[in-house]
C-alpha positions in Angstrom: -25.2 46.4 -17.5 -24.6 43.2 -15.6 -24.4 43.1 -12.1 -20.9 42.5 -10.2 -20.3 39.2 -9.1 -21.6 38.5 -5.4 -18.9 38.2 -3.2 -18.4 35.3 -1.3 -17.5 35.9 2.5 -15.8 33.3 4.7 -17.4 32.9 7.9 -14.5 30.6 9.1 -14.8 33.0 12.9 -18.5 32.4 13.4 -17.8 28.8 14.0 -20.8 26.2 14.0 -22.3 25.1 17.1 -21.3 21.7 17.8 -22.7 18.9 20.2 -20.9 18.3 23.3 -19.9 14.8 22.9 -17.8 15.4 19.8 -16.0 17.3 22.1 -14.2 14.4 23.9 -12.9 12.5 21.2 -11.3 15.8 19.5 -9.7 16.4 22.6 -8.3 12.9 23.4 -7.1 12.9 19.8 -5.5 16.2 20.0 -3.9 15.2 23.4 -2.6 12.3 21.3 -0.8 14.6 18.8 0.4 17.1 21.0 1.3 15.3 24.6 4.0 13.5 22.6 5.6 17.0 20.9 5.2 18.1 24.8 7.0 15.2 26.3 9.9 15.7 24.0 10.2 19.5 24.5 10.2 18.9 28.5 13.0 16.3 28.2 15.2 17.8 25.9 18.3 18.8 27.3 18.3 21.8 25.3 22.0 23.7 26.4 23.7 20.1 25.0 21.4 20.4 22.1 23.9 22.0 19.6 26.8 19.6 20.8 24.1 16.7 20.3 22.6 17.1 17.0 26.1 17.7 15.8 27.6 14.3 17.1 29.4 11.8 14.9 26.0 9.4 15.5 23.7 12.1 14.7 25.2 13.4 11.7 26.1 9.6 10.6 21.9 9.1 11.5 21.2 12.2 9.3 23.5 11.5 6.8 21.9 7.4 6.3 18.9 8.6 6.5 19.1 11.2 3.4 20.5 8.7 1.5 18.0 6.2 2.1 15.4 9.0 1.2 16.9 9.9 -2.1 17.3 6.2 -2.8 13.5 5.5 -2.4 12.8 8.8 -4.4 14.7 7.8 -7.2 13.0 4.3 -6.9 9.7 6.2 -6.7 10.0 7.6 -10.1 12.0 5.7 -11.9 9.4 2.7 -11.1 6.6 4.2 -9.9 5.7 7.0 -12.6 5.4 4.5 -15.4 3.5 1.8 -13.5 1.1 4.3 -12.5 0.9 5.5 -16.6 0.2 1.5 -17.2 -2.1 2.1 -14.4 -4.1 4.6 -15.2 -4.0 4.9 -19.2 -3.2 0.8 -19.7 -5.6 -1.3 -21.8 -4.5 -5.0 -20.2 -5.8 -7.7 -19.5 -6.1 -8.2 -15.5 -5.6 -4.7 -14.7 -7.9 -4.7 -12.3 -6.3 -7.5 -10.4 -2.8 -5.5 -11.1 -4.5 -2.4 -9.6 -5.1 -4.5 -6.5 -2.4 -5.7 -5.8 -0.7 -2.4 -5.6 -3.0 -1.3 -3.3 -2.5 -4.2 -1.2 0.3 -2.1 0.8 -1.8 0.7 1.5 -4.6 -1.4 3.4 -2.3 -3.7 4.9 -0.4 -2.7 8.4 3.4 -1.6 8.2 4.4 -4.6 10.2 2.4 -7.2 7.1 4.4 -4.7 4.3 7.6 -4.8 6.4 7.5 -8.9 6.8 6.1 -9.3 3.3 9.1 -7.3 2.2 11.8 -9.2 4.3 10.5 -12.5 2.8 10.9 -11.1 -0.6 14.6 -9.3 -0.7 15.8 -11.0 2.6 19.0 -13.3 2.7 16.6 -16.5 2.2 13.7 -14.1 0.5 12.4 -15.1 -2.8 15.1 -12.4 -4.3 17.2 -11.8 -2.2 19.0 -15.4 -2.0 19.7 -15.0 -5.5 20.9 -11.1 -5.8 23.0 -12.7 -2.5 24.5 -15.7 -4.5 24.9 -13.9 -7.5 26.0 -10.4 -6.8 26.7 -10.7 -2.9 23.8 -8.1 -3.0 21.9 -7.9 0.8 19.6 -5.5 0.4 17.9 -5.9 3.9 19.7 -4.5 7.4 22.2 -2.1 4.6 22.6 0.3 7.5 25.4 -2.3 9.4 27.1 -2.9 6.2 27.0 1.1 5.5 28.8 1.3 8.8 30.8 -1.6 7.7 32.1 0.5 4.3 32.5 3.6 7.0 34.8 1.3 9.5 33.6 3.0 12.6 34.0 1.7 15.7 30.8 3.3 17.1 29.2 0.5 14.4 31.9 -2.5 14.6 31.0 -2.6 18.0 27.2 -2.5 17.6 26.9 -5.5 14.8 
């Protein structure tokens, strides 16, 4: 007969002693986490908070912001699944520079991506002056001309 199989137990309750120095940082970084959440729950004027969330501006907010979200989904997969196929599985030459260069973004601050971005698709970006010429695309700033295509005045009077 074999033996049963040990079973493992989980002393996640027992803890582990740590030093008291670590102790500081964790708390500063949890007190950077949580004094924000805090702030906003003190300030909230929570009796208008029905009537607020369901504002013309909010649910224009909400609404821009879903479809902003589905757009860079669909982006996401439509581009992204088969470069990261070529990435992965891809015998080419220079893929290593290729898979730098991707990962560029992800070491870079948002501020670099966001400016490298505007220079490339913005009205006088390497892109975006032609998609402009051509097309009258303007990919950058879409929001005003979304409120344009709505004809609010909350947005006429903002642009």
């Amino acid at each position: 007969m074999t033996a049963p199989p040990a079973v493992r137990r989980d002393d996640h309750r027992a803890g582990v002693a740590l030093p008291g120095f670590i102790w500081v940082p964790a708390t500063l970084g949890f007190a950077l986490i949580a004094l924000p959440v805090v702030g906003l729950a003190v300030r909230t004027d929570w009796p208008r908070l029905p009537e607020l969330l369901l504002s013309e501006s909010a649910l224009d907010a909400l609404r821009l912001s879903l479809e902003t979200a589905t757009a860079s989904t669909l982006l996401c997969i439509l581009l992204g699944g088969p470069l990261a196929v070529v990435l992965a599985r891809g015998r080419v030459r220079g893929l290593r520079v290729l898979r730098s260069l991707v990962l560029l973004p992800l070491v870079l601050p948002p501020v670099v991506g966001g400016l490298a971005l505007l220079f490339l698709l913005g009205r006088t970006g390497l892109i975006g002056r032609g998609l402009n010429l051509a097309f009258g695309i303007t990919i950058p700033f879409t929001s005003r001309r979304w409120c344009s295509r709505r004809r609010s005045s909350r947005c006429r009077s903002s642009s």
